[in-house]
N, C-alpha and C positions, 0 to 999 in steps of 0.2 A: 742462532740455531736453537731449535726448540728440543725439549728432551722426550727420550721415546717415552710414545707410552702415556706420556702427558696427553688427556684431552679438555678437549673447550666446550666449556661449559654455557649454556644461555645467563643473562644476567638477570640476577635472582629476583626483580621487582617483574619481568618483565610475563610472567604467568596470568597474571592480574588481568591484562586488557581485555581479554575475549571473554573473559565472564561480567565483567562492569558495563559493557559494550552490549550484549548480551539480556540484561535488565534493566538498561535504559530503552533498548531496544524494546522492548518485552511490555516494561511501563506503556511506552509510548503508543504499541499497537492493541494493549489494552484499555486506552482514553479514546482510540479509537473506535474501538468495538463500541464501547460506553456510549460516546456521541453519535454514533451511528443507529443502535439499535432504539437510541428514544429520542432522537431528531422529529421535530416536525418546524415547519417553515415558520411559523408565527410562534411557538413558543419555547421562548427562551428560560423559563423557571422551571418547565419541564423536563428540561436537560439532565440527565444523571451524572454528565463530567463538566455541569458549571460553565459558566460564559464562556471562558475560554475550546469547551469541546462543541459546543452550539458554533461557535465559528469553527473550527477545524472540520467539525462534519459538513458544515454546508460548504466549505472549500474544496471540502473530498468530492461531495457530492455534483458540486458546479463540476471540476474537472473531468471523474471519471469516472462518474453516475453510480452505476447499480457495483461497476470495479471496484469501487473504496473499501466494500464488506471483506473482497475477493484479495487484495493488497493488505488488508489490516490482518486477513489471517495467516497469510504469507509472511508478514512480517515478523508474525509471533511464531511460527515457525522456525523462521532462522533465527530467531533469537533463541528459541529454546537449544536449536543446535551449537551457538555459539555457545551457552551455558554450559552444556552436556558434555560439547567435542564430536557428537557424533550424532546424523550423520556427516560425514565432511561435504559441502557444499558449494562446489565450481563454479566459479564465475560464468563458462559457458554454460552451465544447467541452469542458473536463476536469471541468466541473459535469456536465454530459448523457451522459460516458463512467462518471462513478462512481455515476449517478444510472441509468445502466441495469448498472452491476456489482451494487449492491445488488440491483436485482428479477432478475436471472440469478441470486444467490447465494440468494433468496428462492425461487425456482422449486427449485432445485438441492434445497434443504430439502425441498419439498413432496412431489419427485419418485424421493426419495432410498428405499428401501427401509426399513419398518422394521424394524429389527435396533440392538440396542444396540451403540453405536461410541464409539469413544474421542472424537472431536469429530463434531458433524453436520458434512453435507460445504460447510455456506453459514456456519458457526458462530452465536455466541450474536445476531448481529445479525440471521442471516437466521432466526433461531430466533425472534425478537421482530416481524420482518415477518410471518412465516407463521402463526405463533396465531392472530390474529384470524381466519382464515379456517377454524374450528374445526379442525382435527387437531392429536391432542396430541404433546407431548413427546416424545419417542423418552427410554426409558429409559436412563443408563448404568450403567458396572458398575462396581462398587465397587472 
């Protein structure tokens, strides 16, 4: 039996995680930005986040095109909330904000002109929402 009045306390490292969590987070949607905003397809010295964000942006970019800017700033978002505490941010509100980025990045596709481009403008994911709704592919160029 415990004594009155006694209470339980959290254990004292464990403050730590959501702010470390938080600026790695932070870090990472800011090599984002970096490699996003001075991406071009053929030059990799031009990169402002270095080989490695020349491949990360053109990875962002294959999957979820013009989304990747719209996700990187998202990200640093919750990262700033995790540093802060506030706002607190539900699993169902960041499910129902990615869950209508996807059909905006799906629209973006359908709505997009066709013309061969270097990435559709919703990428390979809103490329795989929009098929089923028959229109095809947009061609690229070799």
């Amino acid at each position: 039996m415990g004594r009155k009045g006694k209470t339980v306390s959290a254990p004292k490292g464990a403050s730590w995680n959501k702010p470390v969590a938080g600026i790695l987070l932070a870090g990472a949607a800011l090599l984002a930005i970096l490699a996003l905003s001075s991406y071009r397809p053929r030059g990799l010295a031009g990169n402002w986040a270095g080989p490695v964000g020349f491949g990360f942006a053109g990875g962002l970019l294959e999957a979820i095109g013009v989304g990747a800017y719209a996700i990187a700033i998202f990200f640093l978002a919750v990262a700033c909330a995790l540093v802060v505490g506030r706002p607190r941010l539900s699993l169902a509100r960041a499910g129902s904000w990615l869950t209508f980025s996807l059909c905006a990045m799906g629209l973006l596709f359908l709505n997009a002109p066709a013309r061969p481009e270097i990435y559709p403008g919703g990428g390979t994911l809103s490329l795989l929402v929009a098929l089923p709704s028959g229109r095809a592919a947009p061609k690229r160029r070799a």
